[in-house]
N, C-alpha and C positions, 0 to 999 in steps of 0.2 A: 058039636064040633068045636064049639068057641073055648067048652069048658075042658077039652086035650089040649088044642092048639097054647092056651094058657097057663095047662102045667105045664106042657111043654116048654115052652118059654120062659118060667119059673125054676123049672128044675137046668135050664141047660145054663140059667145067671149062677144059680146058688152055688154047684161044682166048682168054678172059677174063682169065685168070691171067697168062700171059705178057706180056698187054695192057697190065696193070696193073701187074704187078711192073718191066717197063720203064718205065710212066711214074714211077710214086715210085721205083725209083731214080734218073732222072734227079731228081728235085727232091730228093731227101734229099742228091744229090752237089751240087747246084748252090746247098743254101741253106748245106751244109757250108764250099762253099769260098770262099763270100762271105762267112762267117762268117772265114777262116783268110787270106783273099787277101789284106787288108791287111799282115800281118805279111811277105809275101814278096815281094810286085809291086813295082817300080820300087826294087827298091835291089839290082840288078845281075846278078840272075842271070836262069836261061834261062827261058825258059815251057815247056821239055820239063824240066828240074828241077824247076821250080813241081808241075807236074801229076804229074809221080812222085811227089813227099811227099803232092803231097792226095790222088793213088790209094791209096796206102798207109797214108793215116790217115785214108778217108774210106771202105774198102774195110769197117769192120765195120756200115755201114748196112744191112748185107744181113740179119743179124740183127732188124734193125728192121722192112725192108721185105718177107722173104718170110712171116710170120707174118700182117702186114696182109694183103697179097697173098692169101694161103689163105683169109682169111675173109671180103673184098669179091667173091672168085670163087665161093664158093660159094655166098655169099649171093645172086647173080647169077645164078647155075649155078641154083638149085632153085626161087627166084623166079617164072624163067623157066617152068620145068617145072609151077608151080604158075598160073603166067597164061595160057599155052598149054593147059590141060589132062590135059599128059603125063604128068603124077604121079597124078591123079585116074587114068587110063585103066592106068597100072602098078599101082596098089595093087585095082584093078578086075578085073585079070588076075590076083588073088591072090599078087601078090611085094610083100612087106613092106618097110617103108619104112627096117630096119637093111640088106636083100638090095639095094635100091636103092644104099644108101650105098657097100656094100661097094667094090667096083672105086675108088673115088673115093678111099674111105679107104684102100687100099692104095699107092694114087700118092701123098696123102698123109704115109703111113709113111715113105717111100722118100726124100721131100722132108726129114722129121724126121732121119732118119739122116744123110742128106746135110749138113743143117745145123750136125749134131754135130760130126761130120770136120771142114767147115768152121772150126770155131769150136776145133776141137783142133789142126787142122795149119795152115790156111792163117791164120788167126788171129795167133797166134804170130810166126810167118815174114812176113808183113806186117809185125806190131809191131817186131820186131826191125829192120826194113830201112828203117824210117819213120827210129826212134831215129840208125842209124849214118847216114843221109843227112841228117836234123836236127844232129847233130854236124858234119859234113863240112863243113857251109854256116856252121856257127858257126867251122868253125877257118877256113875260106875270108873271112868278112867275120862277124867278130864285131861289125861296129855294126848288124846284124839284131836285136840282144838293145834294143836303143833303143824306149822305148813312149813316147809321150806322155801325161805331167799323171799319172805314176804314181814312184813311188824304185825306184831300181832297183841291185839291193846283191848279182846276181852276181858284180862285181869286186870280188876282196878288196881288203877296206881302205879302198874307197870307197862312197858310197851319194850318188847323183845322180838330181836328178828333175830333167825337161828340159819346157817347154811347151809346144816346137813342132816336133819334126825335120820339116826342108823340103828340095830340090834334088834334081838328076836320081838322087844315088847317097845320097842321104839323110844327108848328111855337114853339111847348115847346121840349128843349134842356136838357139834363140832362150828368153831366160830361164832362164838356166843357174844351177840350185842342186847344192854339191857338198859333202860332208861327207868329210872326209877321215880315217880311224879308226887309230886305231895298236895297242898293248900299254897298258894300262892304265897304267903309267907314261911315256906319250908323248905329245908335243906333239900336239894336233887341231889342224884348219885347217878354216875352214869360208871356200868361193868361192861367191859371187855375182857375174852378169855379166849383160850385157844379149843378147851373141848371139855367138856361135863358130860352128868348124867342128873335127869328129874324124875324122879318117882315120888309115889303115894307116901306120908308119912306113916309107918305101920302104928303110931302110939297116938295119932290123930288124922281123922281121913278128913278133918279140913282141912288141913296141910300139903304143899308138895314141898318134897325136901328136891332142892338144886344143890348139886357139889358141882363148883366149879374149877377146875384147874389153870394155873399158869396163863396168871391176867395180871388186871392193873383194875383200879376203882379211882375215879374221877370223882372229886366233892367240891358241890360248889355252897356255898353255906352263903346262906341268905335269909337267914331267921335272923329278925333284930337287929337288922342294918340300914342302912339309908339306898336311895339308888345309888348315889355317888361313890358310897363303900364300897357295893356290888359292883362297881365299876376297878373300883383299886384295886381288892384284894387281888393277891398273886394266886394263879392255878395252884393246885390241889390234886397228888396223885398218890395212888399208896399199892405198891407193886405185891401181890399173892402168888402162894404157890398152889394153895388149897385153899376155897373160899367154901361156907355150907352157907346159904342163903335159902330163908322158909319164904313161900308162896299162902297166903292165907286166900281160899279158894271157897273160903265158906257163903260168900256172896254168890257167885255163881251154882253152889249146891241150891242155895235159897231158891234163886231165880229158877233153875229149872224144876223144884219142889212147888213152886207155886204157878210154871204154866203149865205141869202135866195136865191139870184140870181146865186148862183154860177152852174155852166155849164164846165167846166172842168174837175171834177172829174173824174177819169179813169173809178166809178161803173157806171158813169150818160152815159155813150157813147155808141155808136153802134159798133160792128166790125167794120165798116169804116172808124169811126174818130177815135176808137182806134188804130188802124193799124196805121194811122198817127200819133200819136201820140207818139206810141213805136218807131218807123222811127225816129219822130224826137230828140226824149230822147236818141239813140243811138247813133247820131251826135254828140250831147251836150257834153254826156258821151265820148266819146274817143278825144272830144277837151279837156275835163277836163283832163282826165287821160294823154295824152299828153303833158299838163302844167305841171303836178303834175311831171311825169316823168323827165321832164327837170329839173326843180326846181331842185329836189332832185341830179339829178346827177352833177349839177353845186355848189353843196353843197358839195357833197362829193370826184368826181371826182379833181374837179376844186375848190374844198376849201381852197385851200393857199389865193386863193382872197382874203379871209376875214381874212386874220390875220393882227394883229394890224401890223401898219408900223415902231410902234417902234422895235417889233423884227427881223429886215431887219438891214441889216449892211449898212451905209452912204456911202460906199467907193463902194462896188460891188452890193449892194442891193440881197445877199445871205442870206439863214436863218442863225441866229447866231446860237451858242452853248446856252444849258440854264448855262453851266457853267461860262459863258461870262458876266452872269449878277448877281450881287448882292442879298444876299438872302431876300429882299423886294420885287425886281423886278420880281423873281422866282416866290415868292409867289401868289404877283397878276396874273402874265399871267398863273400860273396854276390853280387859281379861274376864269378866265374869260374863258379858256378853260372847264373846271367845267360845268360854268353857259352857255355855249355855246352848251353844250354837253346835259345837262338838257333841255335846252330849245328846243332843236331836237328832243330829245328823246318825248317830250310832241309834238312836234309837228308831227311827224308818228305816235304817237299814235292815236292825230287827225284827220289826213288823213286818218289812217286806218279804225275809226269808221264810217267817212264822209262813205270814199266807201261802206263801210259794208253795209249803208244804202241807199245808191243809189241801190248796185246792188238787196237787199231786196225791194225797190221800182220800180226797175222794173221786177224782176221776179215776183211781184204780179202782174202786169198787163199784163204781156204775159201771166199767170197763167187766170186770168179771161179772156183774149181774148179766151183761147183755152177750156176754161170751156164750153161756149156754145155748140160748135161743138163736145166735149167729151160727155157730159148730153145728146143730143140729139143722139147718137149712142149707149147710153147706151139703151136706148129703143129697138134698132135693138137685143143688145146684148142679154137683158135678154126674149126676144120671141124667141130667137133661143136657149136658156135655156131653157126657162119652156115649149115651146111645146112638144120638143122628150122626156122631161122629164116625163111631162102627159102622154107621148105614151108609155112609159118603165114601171112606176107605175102604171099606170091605178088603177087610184084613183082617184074621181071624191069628188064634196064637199066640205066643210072645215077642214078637220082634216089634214091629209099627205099634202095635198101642201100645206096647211098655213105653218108646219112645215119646208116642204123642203126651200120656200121663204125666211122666216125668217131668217136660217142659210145662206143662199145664198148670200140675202141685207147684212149683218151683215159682212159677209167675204168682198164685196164688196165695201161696205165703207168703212170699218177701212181701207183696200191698197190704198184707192181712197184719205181719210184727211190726213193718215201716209202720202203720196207720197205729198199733196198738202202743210203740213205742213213743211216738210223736204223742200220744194220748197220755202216758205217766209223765213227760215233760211238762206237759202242760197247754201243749200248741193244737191239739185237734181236740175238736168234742169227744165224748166217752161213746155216745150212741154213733156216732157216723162211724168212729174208728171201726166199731166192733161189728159194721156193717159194709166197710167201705169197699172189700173184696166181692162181697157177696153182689152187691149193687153194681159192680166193673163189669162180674161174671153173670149175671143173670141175664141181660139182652143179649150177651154171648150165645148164649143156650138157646135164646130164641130166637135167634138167626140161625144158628145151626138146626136146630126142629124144622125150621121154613125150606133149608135149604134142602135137607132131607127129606120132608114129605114132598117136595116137589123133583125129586131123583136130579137138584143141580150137582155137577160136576165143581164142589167146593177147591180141590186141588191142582184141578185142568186149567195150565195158564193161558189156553188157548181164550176162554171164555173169559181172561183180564184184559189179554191182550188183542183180541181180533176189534173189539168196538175201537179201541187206541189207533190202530191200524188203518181204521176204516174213515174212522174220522181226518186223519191228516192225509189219506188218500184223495181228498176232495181237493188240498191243495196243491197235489203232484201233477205236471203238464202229463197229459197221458200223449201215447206217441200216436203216431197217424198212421191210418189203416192201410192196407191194400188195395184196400176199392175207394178210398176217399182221396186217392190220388186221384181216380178220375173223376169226381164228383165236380 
């Protein structure tokens, strides 16, 4: 009997589930790629290219959709069981409402593990195949990098914001702003224009040839001047009707020629070679921070080092007085102390942003190492959700549990990016972040299994509110009886 009443109960989840998990993944892939299909439609490539990148950078939705999945089907699953009867007539034949579960939670388990691998092997292996086919299309037609009403400062040495890319291969430009950057002792040029076009050079593909029409070119010449020149000279404009201006793009050919291969990435790894990884970026990091610390207190501790030896007296090599020295002499060593003072202060600042970003670089990697093993227990989590929930509402269908799920997911994300996001700023540990949903939502589940196996009335406000009732009833004058009149 145990081994029907268990397919039973197997096959009447799986129906649901499958249902489900096809419909939201189609809509998680279909609001993904509406989100992602501007950056690649109509500027020349194929729609069997297009859909390879969004498979591959739309494919960790799965993550998102089989956790919902588990707990809209279960909630469905026992609902059901709960509106039909079936659970009343199981728990009537003496099998308890964890022996009902079981079979269920073992399919389940099997989904959890599943999602793990997923997100350890196939994971990875996606992200890697997104990156080097995102490259590919970038060395094939790098005016894909072109966004509209934003600066756009991938190209060394330039930074242009464009109002309008238009035409069939997105090559017409309209409201063209270009700053053009050099070495700190080099002329800048900054172009304004009313509307161009940028394509490939056909006689060198490290090239983009820009024509620019009906502008103006700003020069500000600053090679071999003083500041105070750069101060005088008079502005600098020189009005075009037709400007051709070349883009050398061969840097970023390079760049993407040399991470097609790349294999390092912390997203491209397994928990195995991550865990090595964070192991050894831990090393690294407290040699660094151990240098930094000495540094600094050999700066400030032991800072008389550094003071000029003109202000040491010849006779005992004691610091002098500043009133010992003439007021030119004053002057300078309180400028060099100044500039000495400035230039530290710039340099903790540096160190402080360096760190900033180290320890930001590897809380996101302990954050995605422990991402896996969180994602994959969320699954446990939200079955031990949605079945006693089913069993409390007995409401079977679509209406009430899409509702209940909804609110559920929706609570459980937002704790789930707030805590991961707080986690790449810098402000929550990596492991709590990437746990701290699951830890909110777990006694959840075991309150609702309690409340379920004991058939309480989890939604009946009567059973919040009658003890409230009853309690301030103790201090209401009750009225006098009939018969206590004559007493």
């Amino acid at each position: 009997m145990f081994r029907k009443l268990d397919w039973y109960t197997v096959k009447t989840f799986l129906g649901p589930f499958f249902f489900i998990f096809s419909i939201l993944f189609f809509i998680f892939i279909v609001q993904f790629a509406w989100q992602e299909m501007e950056k690649f439609a109509g500027k020349g490539l194929s729609w069997l290219t297009i859909g390879e990148l969004l498979l591959y950078l739309g494919i960790n939705v799965i993550q998102l959709v089989l956790p919902l999945s588990i707990l809209l089907g279960s909630i469905m699953t026992f609902g059901g069981f709960g509106e039909r009867y079936e659970l009343a007539a199981m728990k009537a034949s003496g099998i308890s409402l964890a022996r009902i579960l079981l079979p269920m939670f073992t399919v389940v388990s099997l989904m959890s593990i599943g999602l793990y691998f997923f997100g350890d092997h196939i994971m990875p292996y996606s992200q890697r195949k997104a990156k080097n086919l995102a490259h590919n299309i970038v060395k094939a037609n790098p005016t894909l990098q072109l966004v509209e009403g934003v600066f756009i400062e991938n190209i060394p040495g330039f930074s242009m914001k464009i109002s309008e890319v238009s035409g069939e291969e997105k090559d017409q430009l309209k409201d063209v702003f270009i700053f053009q950057d050099g070495q700190y002792d080099e002329d800048k040029r900054t172009i304004v224009a009313n509307h161009g076009t940028l394509n490939r050079d056909k006689e060198d593909i490290r090239l983009l040839k820009m024509v620019l029409f009906d502008g103006k070119i700003y020069v500000d010449q600053i090679k071999g001047k003083s500041g105070q020149e750069r101060k005088n000279q008079p502005n600098q404009s020189i009005q075009f009707d037709t400007l051709v201006q070349y883009i050398d793009i061969s840097e970023i050919l390079e760049q993407a020629m040399d991470e097609e291969n790349i294999q390092d990435h912390y997203k491209f790894l397994n928990a195995k070679e991550l865990k090595v990884r964070i192991d050894s970026m831990e090393i690294n990091y407290k040699e660094y921070y151990d240098r930094i610390y000495s540094s600094n207190l050999a700066k400030t501790v032991y800072g008389l080092a550094s003071i000029d030896s003109t202000v040491l007296s010849e006779e005992n090599e004691l610091p002098k007085q500043m009133e010992d020295f003439d007021r030119p002499k004053q002057n300078q060593i309180l400028m060099e102390a100044l500039s000495t003072l400035d230039r530290e202060i710039e340099s903790y600042h540096w160190q402080g942003e360096e760190i900033a970003n180290k320890v930001k670089l590897e809380n996101r990697q302990k954050l995605h190492f422990h991402r896996n093993y969180s994602y994959a227990f969320t699954c446990i989590v939200f079955f031990l959700i949605g079945a006693p929930l089913g069993a409390i509402v007995k409401k079977g269908g679509i209406g009430m549990p899409v509702v209940i799920s909804i609110v559920i997911f929706v609570l459980y994300y937002i704790i789930n990016f707030s805590s991961e996001n707080m986690t790449k700023n810098g402000i929550l540990h990596p492991t709590f972040a990437a746990w701290a949903a699951n830890l909110i939502f777990f006694p959840v589940a075991l309150i609702l299994f309690y409340k379920a196996n004991n058939d309480s009335g989890l939604f009946n406000l009567g059973n919040y509110l009658d003890p409230i009732v009853k309690f301030f009833s103790k201090f209401r004058k009750q009225k006098p009886t009939e018969h206590s009149r004559y007493q």
